[in-house]
N, CA, C and O of each residue as an XYZ file, in Angstrom:
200
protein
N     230.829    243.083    -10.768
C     230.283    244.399    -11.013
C     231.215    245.102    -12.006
O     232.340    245.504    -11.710
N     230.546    245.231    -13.412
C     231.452    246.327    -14.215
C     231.603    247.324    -14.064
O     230.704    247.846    -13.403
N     232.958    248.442    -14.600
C     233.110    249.681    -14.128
C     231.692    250.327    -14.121
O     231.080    250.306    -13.053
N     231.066    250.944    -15.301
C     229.910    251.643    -15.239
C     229.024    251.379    -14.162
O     228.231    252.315    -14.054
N     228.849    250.554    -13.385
C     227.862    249.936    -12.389
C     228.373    250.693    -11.041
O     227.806    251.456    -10.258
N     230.052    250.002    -11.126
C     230.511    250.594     -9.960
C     230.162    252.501     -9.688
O     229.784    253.142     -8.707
N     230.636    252.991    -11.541
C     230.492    254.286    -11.127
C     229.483    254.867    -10.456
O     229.622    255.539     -9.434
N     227.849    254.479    -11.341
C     226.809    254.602    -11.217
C     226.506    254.917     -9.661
O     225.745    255.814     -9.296
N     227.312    253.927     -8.672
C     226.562    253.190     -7.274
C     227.536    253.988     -6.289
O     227.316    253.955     -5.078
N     228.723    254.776     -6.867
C     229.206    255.639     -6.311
C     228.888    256.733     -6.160
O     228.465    257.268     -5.135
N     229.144    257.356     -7.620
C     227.705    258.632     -8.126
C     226.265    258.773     -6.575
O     226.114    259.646     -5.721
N     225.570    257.608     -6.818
C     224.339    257.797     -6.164
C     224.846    257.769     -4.533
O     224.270    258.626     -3.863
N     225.551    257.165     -3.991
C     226.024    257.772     -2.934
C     226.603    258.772     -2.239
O     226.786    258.926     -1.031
N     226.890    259.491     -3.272
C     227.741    261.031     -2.704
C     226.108    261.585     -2.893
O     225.694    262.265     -1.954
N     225.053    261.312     -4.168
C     224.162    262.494     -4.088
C     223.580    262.144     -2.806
O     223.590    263.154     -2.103
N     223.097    261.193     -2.219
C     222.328    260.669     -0.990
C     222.907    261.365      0.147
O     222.233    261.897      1.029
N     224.281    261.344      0.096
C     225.128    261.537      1.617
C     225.312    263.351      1.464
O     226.036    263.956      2.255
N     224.465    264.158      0.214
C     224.671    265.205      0.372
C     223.245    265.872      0.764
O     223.075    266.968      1.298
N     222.394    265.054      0.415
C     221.108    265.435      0.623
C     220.721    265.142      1.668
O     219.494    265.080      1.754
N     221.434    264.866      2.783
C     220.941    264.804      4.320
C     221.629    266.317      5.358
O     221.421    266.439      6.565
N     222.364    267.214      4.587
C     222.644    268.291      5.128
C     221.192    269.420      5.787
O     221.146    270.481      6.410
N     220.481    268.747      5.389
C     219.197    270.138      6.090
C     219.188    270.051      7.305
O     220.033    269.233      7.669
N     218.421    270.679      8.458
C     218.429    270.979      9.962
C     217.974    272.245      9.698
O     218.229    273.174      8.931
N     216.907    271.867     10.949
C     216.190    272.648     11.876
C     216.898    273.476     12.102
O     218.032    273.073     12.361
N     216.684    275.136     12.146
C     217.318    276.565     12.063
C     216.279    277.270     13.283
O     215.072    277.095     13.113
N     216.657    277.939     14.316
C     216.175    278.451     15.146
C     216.923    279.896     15.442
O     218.140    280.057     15.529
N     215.841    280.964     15.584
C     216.296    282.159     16.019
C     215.483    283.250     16.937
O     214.354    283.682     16.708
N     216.186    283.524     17.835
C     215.296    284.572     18.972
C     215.304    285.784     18.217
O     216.251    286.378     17.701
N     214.048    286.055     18.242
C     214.279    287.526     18.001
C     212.998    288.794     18.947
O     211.872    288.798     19.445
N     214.156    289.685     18.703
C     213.664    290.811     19.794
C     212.564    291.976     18.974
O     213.188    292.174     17.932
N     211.665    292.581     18.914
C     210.898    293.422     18.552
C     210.241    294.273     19.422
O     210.109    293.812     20.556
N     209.585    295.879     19.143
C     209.182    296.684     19.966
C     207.589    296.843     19.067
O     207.337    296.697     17.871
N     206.867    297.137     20.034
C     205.251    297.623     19.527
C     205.135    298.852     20.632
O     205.141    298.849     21.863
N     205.057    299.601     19.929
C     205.013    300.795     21.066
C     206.381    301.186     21.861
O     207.404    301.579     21.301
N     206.212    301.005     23.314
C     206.996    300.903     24.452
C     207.427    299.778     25.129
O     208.042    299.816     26.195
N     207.178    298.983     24.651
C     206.810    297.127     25.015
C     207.900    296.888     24.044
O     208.075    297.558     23.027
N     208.548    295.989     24.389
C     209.860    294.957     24.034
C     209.076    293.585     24.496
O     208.632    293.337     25.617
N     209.021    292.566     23.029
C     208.649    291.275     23.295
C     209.554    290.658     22.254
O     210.459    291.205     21.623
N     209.133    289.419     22.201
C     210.254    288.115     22.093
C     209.826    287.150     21.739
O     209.220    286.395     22.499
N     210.078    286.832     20.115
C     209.473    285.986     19.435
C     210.312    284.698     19.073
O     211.471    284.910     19.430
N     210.236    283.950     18.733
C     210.752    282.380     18.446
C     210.787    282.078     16.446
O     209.781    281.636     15.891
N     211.932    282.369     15.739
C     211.795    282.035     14.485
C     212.587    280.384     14.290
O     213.726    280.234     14.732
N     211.997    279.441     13.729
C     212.116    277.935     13.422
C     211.923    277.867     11.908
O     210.999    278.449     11.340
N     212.884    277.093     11.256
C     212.369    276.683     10.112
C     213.668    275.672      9.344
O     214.833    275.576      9.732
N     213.231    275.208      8.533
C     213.975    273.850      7.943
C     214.658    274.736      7.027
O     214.049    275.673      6.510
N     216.242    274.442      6.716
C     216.844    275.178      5.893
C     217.248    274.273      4.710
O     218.326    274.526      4.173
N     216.193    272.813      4.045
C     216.347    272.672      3.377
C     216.163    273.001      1.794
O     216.508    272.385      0.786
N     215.606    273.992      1.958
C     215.101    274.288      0.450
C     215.802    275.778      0.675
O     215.222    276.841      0.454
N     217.297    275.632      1.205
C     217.623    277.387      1.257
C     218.751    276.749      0.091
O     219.473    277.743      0.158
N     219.297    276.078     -0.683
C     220.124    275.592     -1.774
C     221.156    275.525     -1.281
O     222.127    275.138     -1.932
């Protein structure tokens, strides 16, 4: 394997091993309507947060 090859195959492994950082993001949250206190569930993938 020549240098350039090696670099190449290194290169593409750091981008791979960085692009598995996303996860599932979960948050309670509290809100009022009126006099009533209810309790909602926020979920979402934080991969496209950069």
């Amino acid at each position: 394997m020549n240098r350039l090859t090696h670099s190449l195959l290194v290169a593409l492994l750091l981008l791979s091993a960085t692009a598995v950082q996303a996860e599932i993001l979960s948050k309670e949250i509290v809100y009022h309507v009126g006099d009533s206190e209810y309790t909602g569930y926020l979920a979402f993938d934080n991969a496209g947060l950069g």
